[in-house]
PDB file of N, CA, C, O and CB in Angstrom:
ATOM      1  N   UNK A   1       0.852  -1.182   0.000  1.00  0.00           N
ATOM      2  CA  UNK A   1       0.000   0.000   0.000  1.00  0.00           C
ATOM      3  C   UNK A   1       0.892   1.238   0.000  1.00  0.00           C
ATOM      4  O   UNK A   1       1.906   1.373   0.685  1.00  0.00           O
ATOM      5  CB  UNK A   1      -0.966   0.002   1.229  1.00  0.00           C
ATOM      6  N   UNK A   2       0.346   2.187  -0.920  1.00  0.00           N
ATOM      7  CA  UNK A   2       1.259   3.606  -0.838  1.00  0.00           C
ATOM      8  C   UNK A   2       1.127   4.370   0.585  1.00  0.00           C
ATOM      9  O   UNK A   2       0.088   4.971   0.859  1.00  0.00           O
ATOM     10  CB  UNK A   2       0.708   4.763  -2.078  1.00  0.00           C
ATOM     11  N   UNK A   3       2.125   4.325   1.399  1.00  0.00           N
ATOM     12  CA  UNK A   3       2.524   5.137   2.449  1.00  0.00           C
ATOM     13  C   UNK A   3       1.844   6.312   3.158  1.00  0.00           C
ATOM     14  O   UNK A   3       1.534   6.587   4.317  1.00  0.00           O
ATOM     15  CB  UNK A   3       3.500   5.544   2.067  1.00  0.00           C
ATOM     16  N   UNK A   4       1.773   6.741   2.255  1.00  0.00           N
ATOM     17  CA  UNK A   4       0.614   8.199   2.403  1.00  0.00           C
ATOM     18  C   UNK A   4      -0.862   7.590   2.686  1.00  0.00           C
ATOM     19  O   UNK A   4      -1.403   8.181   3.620  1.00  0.00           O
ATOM     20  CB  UNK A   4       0.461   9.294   0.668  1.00  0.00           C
ATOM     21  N   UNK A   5      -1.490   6.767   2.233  1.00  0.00           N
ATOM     22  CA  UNK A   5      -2.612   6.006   2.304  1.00  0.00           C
ATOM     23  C   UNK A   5      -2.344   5.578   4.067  1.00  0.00           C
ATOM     24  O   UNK A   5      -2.899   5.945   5.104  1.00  0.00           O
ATOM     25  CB  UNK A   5      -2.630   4.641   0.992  1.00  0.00           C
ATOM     26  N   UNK A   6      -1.297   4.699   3.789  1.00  0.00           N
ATOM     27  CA  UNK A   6      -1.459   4.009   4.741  1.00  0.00           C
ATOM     28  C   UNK A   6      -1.448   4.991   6.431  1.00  0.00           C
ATOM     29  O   UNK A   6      -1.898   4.636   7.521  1.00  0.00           O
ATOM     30  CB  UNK A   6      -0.332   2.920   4.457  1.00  0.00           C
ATOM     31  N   UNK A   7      -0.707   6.358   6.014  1.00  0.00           N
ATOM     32  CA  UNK A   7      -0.324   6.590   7.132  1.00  0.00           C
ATOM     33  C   UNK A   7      -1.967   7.475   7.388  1.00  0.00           C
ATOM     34  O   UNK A   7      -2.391   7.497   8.543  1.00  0.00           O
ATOM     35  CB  UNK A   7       1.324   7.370   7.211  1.00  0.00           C
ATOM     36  N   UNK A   8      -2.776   8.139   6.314  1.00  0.00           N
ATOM     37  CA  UNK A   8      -4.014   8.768   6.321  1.00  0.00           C
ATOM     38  C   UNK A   8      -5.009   7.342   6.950  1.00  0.00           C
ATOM     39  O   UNK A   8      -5.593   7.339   8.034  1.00  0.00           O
ATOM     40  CB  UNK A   8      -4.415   9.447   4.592  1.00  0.00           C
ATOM     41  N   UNK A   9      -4.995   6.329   6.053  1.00  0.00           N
ATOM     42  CA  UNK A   9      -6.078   5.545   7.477  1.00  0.00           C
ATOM     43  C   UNK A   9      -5.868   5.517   8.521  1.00  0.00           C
ATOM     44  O   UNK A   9      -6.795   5.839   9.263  1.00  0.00           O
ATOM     45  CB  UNK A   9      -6.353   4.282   7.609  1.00  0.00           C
ATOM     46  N   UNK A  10      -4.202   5.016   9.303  1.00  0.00           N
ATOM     47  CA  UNK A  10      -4.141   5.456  10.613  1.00  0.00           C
ATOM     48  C   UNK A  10      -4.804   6.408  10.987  1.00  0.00           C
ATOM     49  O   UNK A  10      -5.840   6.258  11.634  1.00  0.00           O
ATOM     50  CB  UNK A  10      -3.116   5.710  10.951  1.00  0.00           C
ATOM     51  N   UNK A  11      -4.217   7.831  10.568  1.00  0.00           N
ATOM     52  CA  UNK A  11      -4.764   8.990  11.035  1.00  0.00           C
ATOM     53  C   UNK A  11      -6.082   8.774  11.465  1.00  0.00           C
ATOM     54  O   UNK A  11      -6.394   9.122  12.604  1.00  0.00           O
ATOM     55  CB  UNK A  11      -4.711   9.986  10.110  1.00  0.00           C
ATOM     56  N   UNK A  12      -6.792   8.318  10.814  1.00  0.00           N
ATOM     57  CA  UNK A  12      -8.416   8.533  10.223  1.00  0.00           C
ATOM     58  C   UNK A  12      -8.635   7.442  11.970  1.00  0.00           C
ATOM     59  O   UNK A  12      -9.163   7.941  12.964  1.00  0.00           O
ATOM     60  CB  UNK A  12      -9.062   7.517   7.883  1.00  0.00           C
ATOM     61  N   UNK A  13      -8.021   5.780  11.929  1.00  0.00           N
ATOM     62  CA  UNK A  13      -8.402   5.332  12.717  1.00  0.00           C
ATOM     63  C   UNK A  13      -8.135   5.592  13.677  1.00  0.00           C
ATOM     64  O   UNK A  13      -8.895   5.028  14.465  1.00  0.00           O
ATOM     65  CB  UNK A  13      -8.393   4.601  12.634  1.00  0.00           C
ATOM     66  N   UNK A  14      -7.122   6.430  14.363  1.00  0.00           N
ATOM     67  CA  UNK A  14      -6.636   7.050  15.826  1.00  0.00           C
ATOM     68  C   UNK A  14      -7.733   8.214  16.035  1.00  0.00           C
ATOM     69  O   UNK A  14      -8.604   8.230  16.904  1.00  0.00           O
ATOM     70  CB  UNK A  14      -4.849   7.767  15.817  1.00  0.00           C
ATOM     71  N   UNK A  15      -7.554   8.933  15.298  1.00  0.00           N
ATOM     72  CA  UNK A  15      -8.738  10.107  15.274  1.00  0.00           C
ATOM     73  C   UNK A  15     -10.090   9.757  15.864  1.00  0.00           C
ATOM     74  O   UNK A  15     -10.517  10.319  16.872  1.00  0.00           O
ATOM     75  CB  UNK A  15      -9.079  10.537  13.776  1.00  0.00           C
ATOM     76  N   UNK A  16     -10.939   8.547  15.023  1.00  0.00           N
ATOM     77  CA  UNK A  16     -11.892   8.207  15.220  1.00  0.00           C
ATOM     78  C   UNK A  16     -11.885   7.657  16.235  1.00  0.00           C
ATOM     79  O   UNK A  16     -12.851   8.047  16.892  1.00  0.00           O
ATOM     80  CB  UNK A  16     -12.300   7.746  14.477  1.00  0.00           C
ATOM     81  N   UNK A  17     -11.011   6.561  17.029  1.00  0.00           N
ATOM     82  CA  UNK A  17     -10.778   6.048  18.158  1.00  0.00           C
ATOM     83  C   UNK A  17     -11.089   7.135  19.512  1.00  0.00           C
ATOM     84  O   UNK A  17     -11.735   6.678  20.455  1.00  0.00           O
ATOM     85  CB  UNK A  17      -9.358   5.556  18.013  1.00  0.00           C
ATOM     86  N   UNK A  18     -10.667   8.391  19.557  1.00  0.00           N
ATOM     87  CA  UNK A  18     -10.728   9.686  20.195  1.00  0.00           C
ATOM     88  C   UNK A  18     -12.034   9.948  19.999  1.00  0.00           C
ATOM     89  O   UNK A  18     -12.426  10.554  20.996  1.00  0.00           O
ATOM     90  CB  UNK A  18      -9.811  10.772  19.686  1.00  0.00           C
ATOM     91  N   UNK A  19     -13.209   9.751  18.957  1.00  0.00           N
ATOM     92  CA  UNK A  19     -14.172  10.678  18.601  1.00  0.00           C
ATOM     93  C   UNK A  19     -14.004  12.174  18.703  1.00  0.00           C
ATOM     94  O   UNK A  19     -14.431  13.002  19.509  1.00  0.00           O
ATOM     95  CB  UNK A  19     -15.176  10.373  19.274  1.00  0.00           C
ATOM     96  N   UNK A  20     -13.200  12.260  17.562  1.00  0.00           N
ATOM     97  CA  UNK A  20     -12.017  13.781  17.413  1.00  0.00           C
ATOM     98  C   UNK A  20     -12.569  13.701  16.145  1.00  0.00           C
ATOM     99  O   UNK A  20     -12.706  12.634  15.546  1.00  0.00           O
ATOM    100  CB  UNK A  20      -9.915  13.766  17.579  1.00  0.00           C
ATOM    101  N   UNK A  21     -13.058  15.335  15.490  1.00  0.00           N
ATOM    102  CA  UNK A  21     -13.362  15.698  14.562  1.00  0.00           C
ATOM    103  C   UNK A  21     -11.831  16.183  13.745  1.00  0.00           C
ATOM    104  O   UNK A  21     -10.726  16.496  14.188  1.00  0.00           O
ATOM    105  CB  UNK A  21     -14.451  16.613  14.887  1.00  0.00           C
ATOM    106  N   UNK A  22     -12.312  16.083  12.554  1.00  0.00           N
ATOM    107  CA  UNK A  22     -11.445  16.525  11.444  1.00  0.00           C
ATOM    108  C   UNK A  22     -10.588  18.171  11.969  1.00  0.00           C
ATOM    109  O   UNK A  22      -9.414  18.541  12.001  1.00  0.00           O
ATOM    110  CB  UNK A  22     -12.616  16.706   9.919  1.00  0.00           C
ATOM    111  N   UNK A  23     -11.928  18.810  12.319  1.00  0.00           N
ATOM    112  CA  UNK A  23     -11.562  19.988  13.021  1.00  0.00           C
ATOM    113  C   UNK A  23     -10.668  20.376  13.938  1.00  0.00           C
ATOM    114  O   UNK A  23      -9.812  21.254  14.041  1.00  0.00           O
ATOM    115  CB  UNK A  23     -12.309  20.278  13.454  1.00  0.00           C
ATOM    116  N   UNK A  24     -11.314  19.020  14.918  1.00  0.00           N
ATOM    117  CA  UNK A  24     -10.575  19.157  16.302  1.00  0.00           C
ATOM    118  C   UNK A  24      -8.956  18.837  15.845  1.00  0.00           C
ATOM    119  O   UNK A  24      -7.951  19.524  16.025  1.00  0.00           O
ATOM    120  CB  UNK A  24     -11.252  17.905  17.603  1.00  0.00           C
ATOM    121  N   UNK A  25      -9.060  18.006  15.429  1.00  0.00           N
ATOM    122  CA  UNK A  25      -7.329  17.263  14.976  1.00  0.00           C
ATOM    123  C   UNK A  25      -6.631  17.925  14.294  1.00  0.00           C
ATOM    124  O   UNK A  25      -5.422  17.693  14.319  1.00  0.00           O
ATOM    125  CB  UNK A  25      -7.192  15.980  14.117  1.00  0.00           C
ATOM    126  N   UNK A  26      -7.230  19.127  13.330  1.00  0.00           N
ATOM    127  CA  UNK A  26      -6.863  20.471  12.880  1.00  0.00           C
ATOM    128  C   UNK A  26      -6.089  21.209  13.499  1.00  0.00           C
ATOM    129  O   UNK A  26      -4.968  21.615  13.191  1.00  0.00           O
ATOM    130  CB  UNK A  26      -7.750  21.170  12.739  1.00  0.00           C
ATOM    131  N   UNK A  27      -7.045  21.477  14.876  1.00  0.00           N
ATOM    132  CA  UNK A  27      -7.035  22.532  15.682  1.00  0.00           C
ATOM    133  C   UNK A  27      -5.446  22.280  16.692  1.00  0.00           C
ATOM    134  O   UNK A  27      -4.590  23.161  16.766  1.00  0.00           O
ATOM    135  CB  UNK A  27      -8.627  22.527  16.571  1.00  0.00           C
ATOM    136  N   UNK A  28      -5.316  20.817  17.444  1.00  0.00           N
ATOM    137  CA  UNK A  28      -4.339  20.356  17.983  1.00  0.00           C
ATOM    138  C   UNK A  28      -3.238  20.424  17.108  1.00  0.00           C
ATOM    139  O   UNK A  28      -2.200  20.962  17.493  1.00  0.00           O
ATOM    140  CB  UNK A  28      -4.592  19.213  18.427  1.00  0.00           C
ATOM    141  N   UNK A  29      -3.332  19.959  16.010  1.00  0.00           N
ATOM    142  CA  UNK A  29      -1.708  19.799  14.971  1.00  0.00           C
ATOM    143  C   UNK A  29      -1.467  21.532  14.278  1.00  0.00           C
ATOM    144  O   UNK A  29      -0.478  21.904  13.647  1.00  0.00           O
ATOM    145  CB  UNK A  29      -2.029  18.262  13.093  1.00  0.00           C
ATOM    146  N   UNK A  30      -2.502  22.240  14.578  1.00  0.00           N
ATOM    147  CA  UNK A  30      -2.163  23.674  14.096  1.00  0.00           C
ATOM    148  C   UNK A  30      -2.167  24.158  12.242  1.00  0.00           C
ATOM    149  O   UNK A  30      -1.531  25.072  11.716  1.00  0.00           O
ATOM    150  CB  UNK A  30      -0.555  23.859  14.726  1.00  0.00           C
ATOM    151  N   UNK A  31      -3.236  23.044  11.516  1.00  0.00           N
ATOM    152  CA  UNK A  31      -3.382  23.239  10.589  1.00  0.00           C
ATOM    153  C   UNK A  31      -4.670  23.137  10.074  1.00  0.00           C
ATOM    154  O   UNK A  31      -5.426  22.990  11.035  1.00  0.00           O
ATOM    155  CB  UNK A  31      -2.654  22.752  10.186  1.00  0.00           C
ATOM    156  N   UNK A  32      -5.410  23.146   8.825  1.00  0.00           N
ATOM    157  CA  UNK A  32      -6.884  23.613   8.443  1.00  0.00           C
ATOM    158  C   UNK A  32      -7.211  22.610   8.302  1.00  0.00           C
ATOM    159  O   UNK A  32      -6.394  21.860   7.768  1.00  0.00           O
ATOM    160  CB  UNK A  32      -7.283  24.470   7.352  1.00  0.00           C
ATOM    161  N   UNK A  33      -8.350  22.128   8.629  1.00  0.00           N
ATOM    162  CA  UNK A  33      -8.996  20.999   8.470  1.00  0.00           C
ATOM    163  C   UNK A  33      -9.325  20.298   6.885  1.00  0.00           C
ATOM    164  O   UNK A  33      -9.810  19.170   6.790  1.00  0.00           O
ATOM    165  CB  UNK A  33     -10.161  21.303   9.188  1.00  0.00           C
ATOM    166  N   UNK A  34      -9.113  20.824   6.141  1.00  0.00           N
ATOM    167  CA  UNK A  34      -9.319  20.460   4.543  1.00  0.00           C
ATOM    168  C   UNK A  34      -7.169  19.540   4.720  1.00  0.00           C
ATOM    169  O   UNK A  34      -6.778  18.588   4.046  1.00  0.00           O
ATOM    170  CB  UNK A  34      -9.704  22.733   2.972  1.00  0.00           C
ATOM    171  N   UNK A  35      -6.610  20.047   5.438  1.00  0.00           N
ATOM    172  CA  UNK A  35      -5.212  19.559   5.429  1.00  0.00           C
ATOM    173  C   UNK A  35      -5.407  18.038   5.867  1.00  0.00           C
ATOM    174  O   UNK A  35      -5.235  17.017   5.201  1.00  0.00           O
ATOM    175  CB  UNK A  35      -4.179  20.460   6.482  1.00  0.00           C
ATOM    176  N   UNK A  36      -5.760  18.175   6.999  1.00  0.00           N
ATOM    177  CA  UNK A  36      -6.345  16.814   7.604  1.00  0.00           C
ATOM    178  C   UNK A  36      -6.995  16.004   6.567  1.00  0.00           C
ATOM    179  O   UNK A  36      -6.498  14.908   6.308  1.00  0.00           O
ATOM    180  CB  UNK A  36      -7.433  17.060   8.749  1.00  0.00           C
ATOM    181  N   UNK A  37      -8.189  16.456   5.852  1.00  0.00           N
ATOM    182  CA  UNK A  37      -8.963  15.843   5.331  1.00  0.00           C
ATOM    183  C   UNK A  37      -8.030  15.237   4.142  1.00  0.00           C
ATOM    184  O   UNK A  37      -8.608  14.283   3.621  1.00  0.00           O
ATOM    185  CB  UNK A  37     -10.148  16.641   5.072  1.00  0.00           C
ATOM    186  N   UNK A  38      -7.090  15.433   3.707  1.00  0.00           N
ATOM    187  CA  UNK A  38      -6.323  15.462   2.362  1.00  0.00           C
ATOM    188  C   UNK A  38      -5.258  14.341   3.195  1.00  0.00           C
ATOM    189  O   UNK A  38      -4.993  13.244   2.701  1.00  0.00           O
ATOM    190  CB  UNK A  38      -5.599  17.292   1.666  1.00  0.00           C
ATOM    191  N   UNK A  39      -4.806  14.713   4.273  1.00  0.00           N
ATOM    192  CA  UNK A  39      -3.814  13.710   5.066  1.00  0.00           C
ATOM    193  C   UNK A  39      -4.612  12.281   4.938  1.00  0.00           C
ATOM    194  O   UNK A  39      -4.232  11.239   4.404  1.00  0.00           O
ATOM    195  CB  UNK A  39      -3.555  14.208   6.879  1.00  0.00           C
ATOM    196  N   UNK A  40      -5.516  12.502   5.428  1.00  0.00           N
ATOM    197  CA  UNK A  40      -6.395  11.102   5.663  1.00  0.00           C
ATOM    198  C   UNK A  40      -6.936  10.186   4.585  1.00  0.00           C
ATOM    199  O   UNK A  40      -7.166   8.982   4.699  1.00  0.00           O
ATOM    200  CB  UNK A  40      -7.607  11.429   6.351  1.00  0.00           C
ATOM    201  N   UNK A  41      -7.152  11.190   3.193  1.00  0.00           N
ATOM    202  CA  UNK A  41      -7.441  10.512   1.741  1.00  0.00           C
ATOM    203  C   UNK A  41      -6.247   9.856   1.122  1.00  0.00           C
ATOM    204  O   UNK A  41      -6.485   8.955   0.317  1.00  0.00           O
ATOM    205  CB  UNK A  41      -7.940  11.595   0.668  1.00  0.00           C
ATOM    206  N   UNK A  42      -4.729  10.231   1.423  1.00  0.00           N
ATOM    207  CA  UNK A  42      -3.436   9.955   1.202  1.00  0.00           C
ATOM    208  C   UNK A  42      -3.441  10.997   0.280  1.00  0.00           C
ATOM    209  O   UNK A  42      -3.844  10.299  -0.650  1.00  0.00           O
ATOM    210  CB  UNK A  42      -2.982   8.539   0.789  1.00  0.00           C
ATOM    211  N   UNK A  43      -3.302  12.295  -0.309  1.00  0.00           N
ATOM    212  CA  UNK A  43      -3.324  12.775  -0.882  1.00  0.00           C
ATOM    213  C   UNK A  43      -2.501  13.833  -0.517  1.00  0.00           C
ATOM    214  O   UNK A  43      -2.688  14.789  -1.270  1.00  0.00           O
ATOM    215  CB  UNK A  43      -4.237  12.746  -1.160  1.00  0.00           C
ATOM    216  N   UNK A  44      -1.242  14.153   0.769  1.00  0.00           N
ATOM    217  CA  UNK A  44       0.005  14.410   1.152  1.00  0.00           C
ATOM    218  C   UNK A  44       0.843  14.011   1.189  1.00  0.00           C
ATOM    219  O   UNK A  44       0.867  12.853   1.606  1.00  0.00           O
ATOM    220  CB  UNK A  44       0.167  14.611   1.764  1.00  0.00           C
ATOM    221  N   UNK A  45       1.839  14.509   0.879  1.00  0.00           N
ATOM    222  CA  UNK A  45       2.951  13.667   1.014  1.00  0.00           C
ATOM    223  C   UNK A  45       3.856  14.867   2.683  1.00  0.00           C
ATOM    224  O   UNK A  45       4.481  15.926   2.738  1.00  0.00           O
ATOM    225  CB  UNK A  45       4.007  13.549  -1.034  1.00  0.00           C
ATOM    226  N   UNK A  46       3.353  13.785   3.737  1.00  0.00           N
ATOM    227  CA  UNK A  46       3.926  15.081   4.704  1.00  0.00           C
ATOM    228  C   UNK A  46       5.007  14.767   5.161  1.00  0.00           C
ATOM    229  O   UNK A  46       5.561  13.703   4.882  1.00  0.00           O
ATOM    230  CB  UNK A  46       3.143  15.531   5.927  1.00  0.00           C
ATOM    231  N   UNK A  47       5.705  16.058   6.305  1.00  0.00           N
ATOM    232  CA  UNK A  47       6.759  15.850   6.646  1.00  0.00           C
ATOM    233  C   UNK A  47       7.214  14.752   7.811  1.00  0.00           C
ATOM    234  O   UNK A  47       6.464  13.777   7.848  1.00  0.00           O
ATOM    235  CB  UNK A  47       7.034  16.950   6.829  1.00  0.00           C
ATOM    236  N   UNK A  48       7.894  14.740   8.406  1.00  0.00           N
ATOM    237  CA  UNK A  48       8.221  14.136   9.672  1.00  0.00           C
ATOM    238  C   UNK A  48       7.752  15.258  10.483  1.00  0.00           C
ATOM    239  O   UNK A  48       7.356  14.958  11.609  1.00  0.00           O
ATOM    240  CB  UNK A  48       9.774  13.686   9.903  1.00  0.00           C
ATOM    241  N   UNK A  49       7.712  16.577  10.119  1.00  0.00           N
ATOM    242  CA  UNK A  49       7.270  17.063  11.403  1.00  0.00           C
ATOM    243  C   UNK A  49       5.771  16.802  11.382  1.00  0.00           C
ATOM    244  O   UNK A  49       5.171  16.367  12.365  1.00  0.00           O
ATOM    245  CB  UNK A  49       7.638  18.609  11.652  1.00  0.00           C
ATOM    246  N   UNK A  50       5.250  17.057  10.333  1.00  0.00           N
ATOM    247  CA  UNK A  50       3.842  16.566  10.452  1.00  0.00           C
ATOM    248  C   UNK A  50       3.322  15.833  11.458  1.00  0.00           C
ATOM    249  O   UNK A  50       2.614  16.081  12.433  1.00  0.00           O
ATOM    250  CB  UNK A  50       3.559  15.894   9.524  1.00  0.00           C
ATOM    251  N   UNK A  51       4.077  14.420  10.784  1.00  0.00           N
ATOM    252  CA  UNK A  51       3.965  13.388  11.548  1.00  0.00           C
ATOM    253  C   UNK A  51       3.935  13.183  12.798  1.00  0.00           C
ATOM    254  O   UNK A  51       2.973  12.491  13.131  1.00  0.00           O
ATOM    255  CB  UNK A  51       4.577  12.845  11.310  1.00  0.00           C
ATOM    256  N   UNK A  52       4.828  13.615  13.910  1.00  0.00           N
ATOM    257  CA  UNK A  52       5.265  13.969  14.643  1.00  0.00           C
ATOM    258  C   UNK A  52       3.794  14.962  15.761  1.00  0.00           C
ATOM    259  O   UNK A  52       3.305  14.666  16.852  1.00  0.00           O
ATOM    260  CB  UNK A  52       6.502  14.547  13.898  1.00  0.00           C
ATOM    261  N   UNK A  53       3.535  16.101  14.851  1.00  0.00           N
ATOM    262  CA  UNK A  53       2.376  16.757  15.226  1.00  0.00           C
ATOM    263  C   UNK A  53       1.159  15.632  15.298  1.00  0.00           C
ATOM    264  O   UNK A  53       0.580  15.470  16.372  1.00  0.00           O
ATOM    265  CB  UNK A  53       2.102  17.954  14.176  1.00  0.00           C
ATOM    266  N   UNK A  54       0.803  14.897  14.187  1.00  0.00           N
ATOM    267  CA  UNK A  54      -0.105  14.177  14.147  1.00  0.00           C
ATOM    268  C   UNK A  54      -0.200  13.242  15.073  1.00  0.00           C
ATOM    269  O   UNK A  54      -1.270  13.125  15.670  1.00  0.00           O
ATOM    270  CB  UNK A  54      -0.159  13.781  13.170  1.00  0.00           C
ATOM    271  N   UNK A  55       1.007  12.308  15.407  1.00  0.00           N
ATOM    272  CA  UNK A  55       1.192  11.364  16.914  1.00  0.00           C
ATOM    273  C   UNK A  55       0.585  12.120  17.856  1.00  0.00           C
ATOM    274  O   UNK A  55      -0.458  11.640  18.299  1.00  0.00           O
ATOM    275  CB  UNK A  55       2.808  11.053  17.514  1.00  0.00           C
ATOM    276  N   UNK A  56       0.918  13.122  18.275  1.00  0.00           N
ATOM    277  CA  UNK A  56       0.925  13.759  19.490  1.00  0.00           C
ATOM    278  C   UNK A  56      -0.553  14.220  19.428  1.00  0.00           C
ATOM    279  O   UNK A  56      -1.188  14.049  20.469  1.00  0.00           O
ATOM    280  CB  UNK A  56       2.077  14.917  19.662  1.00  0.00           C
ATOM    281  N   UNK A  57      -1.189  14.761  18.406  1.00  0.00           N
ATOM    282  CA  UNK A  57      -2.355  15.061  18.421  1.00  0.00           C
ATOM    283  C   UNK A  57      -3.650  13.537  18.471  1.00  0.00           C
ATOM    284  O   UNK A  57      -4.841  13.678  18.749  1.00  0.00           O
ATOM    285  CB  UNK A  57      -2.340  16.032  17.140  1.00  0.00           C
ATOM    286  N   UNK A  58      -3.098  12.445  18.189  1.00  0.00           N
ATOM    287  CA  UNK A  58      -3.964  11.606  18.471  1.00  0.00           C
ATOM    288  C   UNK A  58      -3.061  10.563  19.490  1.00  0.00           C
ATOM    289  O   UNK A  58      -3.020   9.383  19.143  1.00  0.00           O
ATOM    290  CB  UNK A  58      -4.619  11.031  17.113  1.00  0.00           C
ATOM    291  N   UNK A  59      -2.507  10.872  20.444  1.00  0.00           N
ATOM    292  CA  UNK A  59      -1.576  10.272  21.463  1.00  0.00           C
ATOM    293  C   UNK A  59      -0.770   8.699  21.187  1.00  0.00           C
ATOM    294  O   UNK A  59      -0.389   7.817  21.957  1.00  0.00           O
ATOM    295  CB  UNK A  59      -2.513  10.155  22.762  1.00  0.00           C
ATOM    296  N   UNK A  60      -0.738   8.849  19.808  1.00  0.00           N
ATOM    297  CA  UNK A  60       0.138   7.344  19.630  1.00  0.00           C
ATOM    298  C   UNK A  60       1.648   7.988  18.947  1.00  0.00           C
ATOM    299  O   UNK A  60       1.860   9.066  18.392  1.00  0.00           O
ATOM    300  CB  UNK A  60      -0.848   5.949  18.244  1.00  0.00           C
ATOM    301  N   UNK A  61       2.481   6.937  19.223  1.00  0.00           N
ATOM    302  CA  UNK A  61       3.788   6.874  18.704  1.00  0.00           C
ATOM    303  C   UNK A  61       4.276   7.175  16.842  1.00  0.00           C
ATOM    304  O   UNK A  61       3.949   6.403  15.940  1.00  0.00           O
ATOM    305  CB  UNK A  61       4.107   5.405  19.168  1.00  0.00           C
ATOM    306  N   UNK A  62       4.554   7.608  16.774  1.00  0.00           N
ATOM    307  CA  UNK A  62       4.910   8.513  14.944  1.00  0.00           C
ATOM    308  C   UNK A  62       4.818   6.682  14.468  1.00  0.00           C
ATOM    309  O   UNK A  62       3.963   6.285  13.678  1.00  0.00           O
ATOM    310  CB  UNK A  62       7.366   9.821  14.493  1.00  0.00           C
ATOM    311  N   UNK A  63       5.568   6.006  14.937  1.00  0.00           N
ATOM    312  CA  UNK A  63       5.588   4.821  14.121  1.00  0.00           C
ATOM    313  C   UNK A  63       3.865   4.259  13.850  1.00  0.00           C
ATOM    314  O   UNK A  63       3.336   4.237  12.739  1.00  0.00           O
ATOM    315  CB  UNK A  63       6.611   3.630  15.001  1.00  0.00           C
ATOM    316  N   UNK A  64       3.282   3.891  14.971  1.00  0.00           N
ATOM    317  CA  UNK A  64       1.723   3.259  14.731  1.00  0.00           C
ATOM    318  C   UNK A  64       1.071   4.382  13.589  1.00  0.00           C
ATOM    319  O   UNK A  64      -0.113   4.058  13.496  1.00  0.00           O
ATOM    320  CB  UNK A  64       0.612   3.240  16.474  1.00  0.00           C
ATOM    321  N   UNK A  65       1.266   5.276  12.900  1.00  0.00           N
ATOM    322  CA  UNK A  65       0.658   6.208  12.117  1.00  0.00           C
ATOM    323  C   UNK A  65       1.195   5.274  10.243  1.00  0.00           C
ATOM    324  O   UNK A  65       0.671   5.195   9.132  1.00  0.00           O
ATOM    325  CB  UNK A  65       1.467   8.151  12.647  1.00  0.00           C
ATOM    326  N   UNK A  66       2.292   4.844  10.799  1.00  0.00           N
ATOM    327  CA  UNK A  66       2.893   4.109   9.548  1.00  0.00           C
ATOM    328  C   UNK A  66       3.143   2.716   9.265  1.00  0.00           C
ATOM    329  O   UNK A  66       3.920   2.316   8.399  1.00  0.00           O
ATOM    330  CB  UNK A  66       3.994   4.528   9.372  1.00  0.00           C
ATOM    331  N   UNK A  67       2.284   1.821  10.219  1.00  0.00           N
ATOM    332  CA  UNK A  67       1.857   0.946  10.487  1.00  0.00           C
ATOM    333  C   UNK A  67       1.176   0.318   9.588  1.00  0.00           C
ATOM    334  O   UNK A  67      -0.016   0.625   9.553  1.00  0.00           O
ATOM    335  CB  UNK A  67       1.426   1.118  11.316  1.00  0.00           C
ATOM    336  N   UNK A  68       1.745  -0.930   8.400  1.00  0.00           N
ATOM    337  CA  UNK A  68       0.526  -1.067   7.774  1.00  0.00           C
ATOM    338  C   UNK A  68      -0.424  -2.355   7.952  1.00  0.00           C
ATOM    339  O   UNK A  68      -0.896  -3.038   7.043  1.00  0.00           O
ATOM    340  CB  UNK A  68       0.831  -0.922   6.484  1.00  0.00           C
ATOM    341  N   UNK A  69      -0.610  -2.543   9.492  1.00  0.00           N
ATOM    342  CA  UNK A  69      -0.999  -3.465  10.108  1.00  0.00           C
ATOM    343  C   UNK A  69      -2.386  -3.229  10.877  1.00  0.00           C
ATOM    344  O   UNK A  69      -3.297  -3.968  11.248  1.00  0.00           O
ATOM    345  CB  UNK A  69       0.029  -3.793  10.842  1.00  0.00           C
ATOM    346  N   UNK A  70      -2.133  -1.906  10.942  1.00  0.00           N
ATOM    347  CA  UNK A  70      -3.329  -1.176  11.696  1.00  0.00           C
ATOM    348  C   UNK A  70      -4.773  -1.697  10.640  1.00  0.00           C
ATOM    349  O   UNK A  70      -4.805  -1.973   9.441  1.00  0.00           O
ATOM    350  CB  UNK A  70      -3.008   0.891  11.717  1.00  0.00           C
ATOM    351  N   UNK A  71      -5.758  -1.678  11.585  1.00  0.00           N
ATOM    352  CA  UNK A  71      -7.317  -1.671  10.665  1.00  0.00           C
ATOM    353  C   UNK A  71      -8.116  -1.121  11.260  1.00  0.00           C
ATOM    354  O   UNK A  71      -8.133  -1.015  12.486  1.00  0.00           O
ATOM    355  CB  UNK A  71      -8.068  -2.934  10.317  1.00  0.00           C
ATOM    356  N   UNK A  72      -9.042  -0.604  10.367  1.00  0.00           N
ATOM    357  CA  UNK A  72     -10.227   0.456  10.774  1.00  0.00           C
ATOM    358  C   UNK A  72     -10.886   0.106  11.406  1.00  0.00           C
ATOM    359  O   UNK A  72     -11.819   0.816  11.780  1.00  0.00           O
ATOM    360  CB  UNK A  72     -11.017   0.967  10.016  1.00  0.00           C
TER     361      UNK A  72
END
């Protein structure tokens, strides 16, 4: 699976795990929610800092985001 995919379902399934809106997860990582929404379709190619923001905003480790073991 392409990387970006894989790391946007994480997103999508940590997020949802929280019952954390697109918004909210916006709001914590400090970027617009259409960003998120584009993270989560795989349709970024982001940084490590991203990444990094994104762990912390849904409290798991940068690695489980790139996990392609995880399921929805």
């Amino acid at each position: 699976m392409d990387i970006r995919k894989t790391f946007g379902c994480n997103l999508k399934h940590y997020r949802s795990k929280l019952d954390m809106s697109q918004a909210e997860l916006a709001v914590k990582m400090g970027v617009d929610r259409a960003h998120v929404s584009s993270m989560e379709r795989g349709k970024q190619n982001v940084t490590i800092v991203t990444l990094w923001h994104a762990a912390l905003a849904v409290d798991v480790a940068p690695a489980a985001l790139l996990d392609d073991r995880t399921k929805d």
